[in-house]
C-alpha positions in Angstrom: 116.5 62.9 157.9 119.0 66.2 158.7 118.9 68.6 160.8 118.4 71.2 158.2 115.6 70.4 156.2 117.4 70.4 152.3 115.9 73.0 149.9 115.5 70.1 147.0 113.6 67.3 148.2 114.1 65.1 145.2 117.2 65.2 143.1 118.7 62.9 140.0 121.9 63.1 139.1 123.3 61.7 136.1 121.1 58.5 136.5 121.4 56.0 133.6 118.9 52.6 133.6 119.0 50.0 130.5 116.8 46.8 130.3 118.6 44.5 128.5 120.2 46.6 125.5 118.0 49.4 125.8 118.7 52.6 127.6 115.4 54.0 129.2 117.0 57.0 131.5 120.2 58.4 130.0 122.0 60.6 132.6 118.9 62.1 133.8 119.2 64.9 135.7 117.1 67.2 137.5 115.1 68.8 141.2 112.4 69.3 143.0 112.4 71.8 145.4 110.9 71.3 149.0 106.4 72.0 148.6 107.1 72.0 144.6 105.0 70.2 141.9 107.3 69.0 139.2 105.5 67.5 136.2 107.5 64.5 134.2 106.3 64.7 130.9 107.4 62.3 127.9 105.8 60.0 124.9 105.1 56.4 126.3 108.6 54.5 126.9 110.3 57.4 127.3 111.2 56.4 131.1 108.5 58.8 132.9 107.1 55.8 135.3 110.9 54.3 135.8 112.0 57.8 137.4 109.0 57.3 139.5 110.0 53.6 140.4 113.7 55.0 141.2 112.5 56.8 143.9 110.0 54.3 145.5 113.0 52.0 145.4 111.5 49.5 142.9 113.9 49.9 140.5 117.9 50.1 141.1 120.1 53.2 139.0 122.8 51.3 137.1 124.5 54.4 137.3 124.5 58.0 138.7 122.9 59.0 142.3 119.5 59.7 143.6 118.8 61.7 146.8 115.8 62.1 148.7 115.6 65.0 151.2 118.9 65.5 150.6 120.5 61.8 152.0 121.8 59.7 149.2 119.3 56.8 148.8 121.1 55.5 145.8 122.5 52.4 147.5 119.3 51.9 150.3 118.8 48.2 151.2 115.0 47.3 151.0 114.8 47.6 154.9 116.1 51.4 154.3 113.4 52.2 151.3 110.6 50.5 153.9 111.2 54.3 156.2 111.5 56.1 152.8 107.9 54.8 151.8 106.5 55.9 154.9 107.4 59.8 153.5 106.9 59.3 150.5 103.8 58.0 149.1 103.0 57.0 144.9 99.6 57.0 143.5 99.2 53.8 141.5 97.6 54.2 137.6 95.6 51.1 139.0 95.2 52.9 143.0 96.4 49.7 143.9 94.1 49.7 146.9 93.1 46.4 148.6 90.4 44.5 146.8 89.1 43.3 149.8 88.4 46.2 152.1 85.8 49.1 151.4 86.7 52.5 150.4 86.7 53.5 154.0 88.6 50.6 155.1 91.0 51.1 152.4 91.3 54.9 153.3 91.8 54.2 157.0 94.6 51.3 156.7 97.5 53.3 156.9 96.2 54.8 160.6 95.7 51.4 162.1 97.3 50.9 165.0 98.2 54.8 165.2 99.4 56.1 168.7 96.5 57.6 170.1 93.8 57.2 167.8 90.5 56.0 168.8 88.2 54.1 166.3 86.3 57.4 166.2 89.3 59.3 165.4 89.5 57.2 162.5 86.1 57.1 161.5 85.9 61.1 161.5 89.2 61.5 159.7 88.1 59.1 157.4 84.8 60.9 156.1 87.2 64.1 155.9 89.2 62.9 154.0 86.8 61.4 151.6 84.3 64.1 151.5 87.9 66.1 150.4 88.4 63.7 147.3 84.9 63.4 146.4 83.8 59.5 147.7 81.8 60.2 150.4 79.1 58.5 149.0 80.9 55.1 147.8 82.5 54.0 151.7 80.7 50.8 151.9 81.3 49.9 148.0 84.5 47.6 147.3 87.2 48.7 144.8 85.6 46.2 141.9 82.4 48.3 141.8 84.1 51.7 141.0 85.5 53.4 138.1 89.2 53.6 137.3 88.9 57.4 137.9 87.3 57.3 141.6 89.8 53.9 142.7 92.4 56.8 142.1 90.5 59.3 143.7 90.4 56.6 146.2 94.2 56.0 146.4 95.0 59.7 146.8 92.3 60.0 150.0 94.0 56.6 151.7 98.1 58.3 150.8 96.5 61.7 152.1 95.8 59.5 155.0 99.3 58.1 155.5 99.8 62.1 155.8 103.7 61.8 153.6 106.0 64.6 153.3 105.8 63.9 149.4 103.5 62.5 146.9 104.1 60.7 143.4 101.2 60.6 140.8 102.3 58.4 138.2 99.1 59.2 135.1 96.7 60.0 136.9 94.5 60.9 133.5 95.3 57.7 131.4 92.5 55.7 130.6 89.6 57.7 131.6 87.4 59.7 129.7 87.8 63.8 129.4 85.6 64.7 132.1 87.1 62.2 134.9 90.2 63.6 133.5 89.2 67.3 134.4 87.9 66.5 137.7 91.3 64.5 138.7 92.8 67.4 137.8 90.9 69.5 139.8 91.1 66.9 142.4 95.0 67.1 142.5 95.1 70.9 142.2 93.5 71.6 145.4 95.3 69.1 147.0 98.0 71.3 146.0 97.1 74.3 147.7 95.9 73.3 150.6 98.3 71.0 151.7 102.3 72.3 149.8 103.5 69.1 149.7 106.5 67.7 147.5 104.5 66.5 144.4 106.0 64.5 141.1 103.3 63.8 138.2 104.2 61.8 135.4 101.9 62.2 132.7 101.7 63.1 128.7 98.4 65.1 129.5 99.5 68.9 128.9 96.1 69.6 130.1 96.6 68.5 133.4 100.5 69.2 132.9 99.4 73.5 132.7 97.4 73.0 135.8 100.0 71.6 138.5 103.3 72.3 137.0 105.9 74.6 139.1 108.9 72.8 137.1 108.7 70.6 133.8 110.8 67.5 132.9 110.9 66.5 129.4 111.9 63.1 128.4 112.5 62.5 125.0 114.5 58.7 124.3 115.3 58.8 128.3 117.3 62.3 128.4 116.1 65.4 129.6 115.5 67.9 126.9 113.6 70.7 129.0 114.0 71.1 132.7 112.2 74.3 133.9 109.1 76.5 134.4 105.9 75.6 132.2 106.4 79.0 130.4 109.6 77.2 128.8 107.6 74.1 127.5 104.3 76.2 126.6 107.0 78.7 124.7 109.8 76.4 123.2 110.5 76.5 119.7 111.9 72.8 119.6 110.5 70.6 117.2 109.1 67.9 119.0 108.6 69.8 122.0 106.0 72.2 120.0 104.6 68.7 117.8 104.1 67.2 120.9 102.2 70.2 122.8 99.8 70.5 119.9 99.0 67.5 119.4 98.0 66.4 122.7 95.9 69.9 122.7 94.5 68.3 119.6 93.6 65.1 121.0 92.9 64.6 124.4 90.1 62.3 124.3 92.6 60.6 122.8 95.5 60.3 125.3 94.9 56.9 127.0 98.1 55.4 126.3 100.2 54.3 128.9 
């Protein structure tokens, strides 16, 4: 979008959102630097998933700005976030992936039609990609007859596919069980490291939170009450910071909620 790629890929400023009377982000602030992993990390309701839907262009700021690779996308018609999307991809809780196509299919929609590409092309890409997220073995299987944990494993091999400068994971441990959990994070990590991209989790899992994190938001009745390295939230002597770090340490067989 400019000439000289900006050094903070996603930034809020000041944004405010209310449904009806109630105020879910309240003059939220914060960045993500270009190829960093910032984890958005909150109790349910806090406004984790409505940052998220900010950015996609889902959801409009009542007030305050939002850029996006440095261009203000605050005021973007729908037309406008239609281009955004294309760079930056979200990973659906549900891996919103088409019920009708197989795992391959759904993996190799977003390169139909590419310049250049061949149907093998596509097929060969396709079992890369899915040997690197682990479905290999489920291509001909329709989303219905997997788990919630591989459709998302699913849904991160077809955004990998759409190849986006940045990717949004909005919980991508709720509602499976501890060892799905583990592996997504495992899944995500290395995705990490081999491919630097622009990353934004939301989640409430400090589990997977320790394991990605570069930069920490902490949401706490829709304000920001920790922005910065994961040493500051593993170290902070805040109240609820330190109740809510123990408990989910505590529990996390039990942290399902969404």
């Amino acid at each position: 979008m400019n000439e000289e790629p900006a050094v903070n890929y996603f930034e809020f400023r000041d944004v405010c959102k209310s449904f009806d009377d109630r105020l879910v982000l309240d003059h939220v602030s914060f960045t993500v630097k270009r190829g960093e992993t910032c984890v958005i990390m909150g109790r349910s309701g806090v406004g984790k998933s409505v940052s998220l839907k900010h950015i996609m262009g889902f959801l409009k700021a009542d007030s305050g700005r939002i850029f996006i690779d440095g261009q203000d996308v605050t005021d973007f018609k729908e037309e406008e976030f239609e281009e955004v999307r294309r760079r930056v991809t979200m990973v659906f809780q549900s891996g919103a992936l088409f019920d009708s196509l197989t795992v391959g299919e759904n993996i190799a929609f977003p390169l139909d039609g590419q310049p250049g590409l061949s149907p093998e092309d596509i097929d060969e890409y396709v079992m890369k990609i899915a040997h690197m997220v682990e479905v290999e073995d489920v291509l001909d299987k329709l989303p219905s007859e997997l788990s919630t944990g591989m459709k998302r494993a699913v849904a991160i091999g077809r955004t990998l596919a759409q190849n986006p400068e940045a990717i949004l994971f909005d919980e991508p441990t709720t509602m499976v069980d501890p060892i799905m959990a583990g592996h997504m994070g495992e899944l995500i990590l290395r995705l990490k490291k081999t491919f630097h991209k622009t990353s934004i989790v939301v989640t409430h899992d400090t589990h997977l939170a320790k394991k990605l994190a570069d930069v920490v938001v902490f949401l706490q009745e829709g304000r920001v009450t920790l922005f910065g390295p994961w040493e500051e939230f593993e170290n902070s002597d805040d109240p609820f910071i330190r109740n809510f770090r123990i408990q989910d340490e505590l529990i996390p067989a039990l942290d399902v909620t969404l």
